[in-house]
Residue frames as a rotation matrix with the C-alpha (Angstrom) as fourth column:
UNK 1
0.584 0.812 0.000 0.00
0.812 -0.584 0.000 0.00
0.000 0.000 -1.000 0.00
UNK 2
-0.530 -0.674 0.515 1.25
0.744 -0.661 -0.101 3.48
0.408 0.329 0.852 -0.88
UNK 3
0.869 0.333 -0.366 0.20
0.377 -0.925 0.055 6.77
-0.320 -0.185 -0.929 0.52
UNK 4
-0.547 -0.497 0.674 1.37
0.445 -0.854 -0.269 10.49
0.710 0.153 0.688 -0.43
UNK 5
-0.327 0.271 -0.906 1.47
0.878 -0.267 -0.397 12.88
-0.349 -0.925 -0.150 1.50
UNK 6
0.459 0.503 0.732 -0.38
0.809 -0.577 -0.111 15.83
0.366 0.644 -0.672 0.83
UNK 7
-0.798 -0.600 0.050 1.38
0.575 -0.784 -0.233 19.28
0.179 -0.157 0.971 1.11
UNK 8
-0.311 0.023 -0.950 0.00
0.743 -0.617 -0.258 22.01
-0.592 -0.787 0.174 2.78
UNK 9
0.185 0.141 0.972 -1.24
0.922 -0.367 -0.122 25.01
0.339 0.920 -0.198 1.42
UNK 10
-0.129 -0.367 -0.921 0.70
0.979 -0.196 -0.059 27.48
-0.159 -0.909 0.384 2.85
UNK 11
-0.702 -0.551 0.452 -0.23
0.656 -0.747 0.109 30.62
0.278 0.373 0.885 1.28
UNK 12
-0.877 0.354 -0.325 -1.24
0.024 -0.643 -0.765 33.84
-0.480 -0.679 0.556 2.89
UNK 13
-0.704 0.072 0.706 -5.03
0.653 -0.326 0.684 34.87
0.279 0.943 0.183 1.89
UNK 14
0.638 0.247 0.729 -6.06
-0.200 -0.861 0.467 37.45
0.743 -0.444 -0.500 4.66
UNK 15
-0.444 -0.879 -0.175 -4.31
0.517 -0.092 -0.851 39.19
0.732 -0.468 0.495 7.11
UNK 16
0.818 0.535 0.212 -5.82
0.124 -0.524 0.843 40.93
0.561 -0.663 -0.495 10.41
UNK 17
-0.794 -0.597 0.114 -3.72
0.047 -0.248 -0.968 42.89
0.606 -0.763 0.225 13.13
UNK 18
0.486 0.825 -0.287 -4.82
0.740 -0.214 0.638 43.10
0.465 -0.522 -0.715 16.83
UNK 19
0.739 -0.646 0.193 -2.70
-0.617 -0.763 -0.192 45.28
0.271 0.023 -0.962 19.12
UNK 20
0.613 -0.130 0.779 -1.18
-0.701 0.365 0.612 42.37
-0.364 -0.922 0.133 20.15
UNK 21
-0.370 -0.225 0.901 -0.98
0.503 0.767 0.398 39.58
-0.781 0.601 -0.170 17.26
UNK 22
-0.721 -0.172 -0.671 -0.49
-0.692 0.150 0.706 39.13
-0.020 0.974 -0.227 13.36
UNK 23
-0.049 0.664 0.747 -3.11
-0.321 0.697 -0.641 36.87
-0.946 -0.271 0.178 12.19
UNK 24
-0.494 0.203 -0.845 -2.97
-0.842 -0.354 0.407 35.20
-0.217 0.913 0.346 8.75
UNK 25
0.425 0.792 0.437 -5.33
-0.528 0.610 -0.591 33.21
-0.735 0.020 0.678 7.14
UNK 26
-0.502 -0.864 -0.047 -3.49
-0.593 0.304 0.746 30.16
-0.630 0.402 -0.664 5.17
UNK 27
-0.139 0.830 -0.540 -5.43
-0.990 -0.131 0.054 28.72
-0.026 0.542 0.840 1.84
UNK 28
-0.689 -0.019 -0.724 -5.30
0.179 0.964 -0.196 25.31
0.702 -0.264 -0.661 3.39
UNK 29
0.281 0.779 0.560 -7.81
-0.025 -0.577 0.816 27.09
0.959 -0.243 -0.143 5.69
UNK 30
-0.028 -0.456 -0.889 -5.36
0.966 0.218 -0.142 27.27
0.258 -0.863 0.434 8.86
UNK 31
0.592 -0.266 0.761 -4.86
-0.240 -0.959 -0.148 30.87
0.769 -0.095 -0.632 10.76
UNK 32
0.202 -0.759 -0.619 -1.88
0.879 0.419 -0.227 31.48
0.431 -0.498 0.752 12.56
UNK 33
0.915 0.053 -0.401 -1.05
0.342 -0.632 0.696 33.69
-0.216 -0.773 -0.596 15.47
UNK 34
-0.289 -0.952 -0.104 2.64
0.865 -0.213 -0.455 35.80
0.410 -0.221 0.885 15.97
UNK 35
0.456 -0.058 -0.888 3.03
0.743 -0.525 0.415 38.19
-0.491 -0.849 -0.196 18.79
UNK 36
0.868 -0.079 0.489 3.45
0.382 -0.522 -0.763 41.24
0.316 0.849 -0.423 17.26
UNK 37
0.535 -0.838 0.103 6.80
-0.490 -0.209 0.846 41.89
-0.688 -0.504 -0.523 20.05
UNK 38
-0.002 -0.768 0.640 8.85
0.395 0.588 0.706 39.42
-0.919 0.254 0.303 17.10
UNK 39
-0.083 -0.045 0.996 7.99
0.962 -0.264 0.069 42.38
0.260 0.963 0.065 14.57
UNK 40
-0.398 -0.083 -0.914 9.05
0.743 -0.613 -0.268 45.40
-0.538 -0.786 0.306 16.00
UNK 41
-0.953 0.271 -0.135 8.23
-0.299 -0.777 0.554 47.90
0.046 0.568 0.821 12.64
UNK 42
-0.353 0.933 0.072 4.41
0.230 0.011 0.973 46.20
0.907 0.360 -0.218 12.84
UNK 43
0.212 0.334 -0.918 4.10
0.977 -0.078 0.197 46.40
-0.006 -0.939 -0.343 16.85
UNK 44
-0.713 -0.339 -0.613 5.12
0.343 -0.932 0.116 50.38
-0.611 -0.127 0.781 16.28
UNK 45
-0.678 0.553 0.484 2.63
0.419 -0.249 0.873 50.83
0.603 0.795 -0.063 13.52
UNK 46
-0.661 0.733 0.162 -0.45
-0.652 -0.453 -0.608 52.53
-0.372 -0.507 0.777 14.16
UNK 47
-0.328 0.636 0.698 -3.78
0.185 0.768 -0.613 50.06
-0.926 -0.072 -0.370 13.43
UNK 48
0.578 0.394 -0.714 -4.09
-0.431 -0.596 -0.678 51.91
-0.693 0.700 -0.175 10.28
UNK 49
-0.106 -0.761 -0.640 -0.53
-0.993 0.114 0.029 51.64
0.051 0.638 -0.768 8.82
UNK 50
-0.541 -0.041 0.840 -1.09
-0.051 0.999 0.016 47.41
-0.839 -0.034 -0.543 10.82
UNK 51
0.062 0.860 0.507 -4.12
0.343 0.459 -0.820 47.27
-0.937 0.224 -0.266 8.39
UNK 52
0.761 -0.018 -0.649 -2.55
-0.543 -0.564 -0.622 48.24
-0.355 0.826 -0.438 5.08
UNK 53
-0.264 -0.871 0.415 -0.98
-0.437 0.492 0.753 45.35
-0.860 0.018 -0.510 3.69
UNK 54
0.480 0.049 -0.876 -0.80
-0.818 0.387 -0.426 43.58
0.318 0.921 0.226 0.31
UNK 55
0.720 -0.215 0.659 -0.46
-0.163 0.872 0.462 40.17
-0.674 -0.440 0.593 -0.06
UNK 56
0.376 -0.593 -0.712 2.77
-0.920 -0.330 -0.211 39.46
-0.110 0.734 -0.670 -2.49
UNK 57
-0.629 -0.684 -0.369 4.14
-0.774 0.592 0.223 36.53
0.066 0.426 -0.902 -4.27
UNK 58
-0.291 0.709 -0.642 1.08
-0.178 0.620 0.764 34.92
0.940 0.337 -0.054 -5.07
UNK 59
0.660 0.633 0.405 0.73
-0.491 -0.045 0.870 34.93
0.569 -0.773 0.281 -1.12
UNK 60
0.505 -0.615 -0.606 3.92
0.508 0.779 -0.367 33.99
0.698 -0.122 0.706 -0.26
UNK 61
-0.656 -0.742 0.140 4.47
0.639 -0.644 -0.421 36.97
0.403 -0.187 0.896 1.24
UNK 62
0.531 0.806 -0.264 2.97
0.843 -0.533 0.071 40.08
-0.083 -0.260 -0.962 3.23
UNK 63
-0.674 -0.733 0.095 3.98
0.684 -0.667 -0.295 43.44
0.279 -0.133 0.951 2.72
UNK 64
0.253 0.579 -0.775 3.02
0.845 -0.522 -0.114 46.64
-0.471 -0.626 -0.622 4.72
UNK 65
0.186 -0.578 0.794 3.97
0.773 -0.413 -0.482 49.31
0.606 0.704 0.370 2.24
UNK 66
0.198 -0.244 0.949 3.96
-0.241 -0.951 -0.194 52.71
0.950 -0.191 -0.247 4.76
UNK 67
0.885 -0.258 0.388 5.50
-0.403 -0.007 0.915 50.50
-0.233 -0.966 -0.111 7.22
UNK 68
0.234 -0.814 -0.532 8.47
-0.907 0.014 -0.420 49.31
0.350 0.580 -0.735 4.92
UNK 69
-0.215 -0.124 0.969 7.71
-0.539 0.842 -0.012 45.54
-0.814 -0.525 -0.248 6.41
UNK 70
0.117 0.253 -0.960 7.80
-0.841 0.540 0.040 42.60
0.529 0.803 0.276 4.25
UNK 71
-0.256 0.060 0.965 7.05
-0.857 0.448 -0.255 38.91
-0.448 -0.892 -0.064 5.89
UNK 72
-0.517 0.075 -0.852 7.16
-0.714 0.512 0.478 35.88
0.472 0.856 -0.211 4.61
UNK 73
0.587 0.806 0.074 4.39
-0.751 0.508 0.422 33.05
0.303 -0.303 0.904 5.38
UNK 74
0.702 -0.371 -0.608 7.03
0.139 0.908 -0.395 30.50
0.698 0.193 0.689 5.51
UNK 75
-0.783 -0.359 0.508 9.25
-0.386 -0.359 -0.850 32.98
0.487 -0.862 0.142 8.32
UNK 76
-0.490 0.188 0.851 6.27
-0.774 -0.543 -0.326 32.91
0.400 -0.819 0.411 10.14
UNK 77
0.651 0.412 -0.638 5.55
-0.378 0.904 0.199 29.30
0.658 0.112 0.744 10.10
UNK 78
0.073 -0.869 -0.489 9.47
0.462 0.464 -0.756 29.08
0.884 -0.171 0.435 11.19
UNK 79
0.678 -0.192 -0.709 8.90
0.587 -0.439 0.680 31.33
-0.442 -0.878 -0.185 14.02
UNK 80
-0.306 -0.909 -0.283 10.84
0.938 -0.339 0.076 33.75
-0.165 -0.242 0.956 12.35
């Protein structure tokens, strides 16, 4: 008998700040937490600048343009 394993879908396809946490929604239909203290330029933002983001590289990616942050889904899987 053979099995495969099935891969994740790890890309981003919403994002939500609180003042606390990063929240993204992964199209495998997971959301993941990160303390916003392990992103100092988003935990300085204002809820405005937190809530202006584009998703980038097909969703491989988050960027905050008028916070000059860029985050990959795959950092923030790694805890980084």
């Amino acid at each position: 008998m053979s099995t495969s394993a099935v891969k994740p879908d790890t890309r981003a396809v919403d994002v939500a700040c609180s003042d606390t946490h990063l929240y993204a929604t992964l199209a495998d239909g997971r959301v993941i937490a990160i303390p916003l203290s392990r992103h100092p330029r988003l935990r300085a933002g204002s809820p405005t600048d937190r809530a202006t983001w584009q998703l980038i590289g097909g969703g491989s990616g988050i960027h905050w343009p008028t916070l000059d942050e860029d985050l990959s889904v795959e950092g923030l899987l790694e805890g980084r």
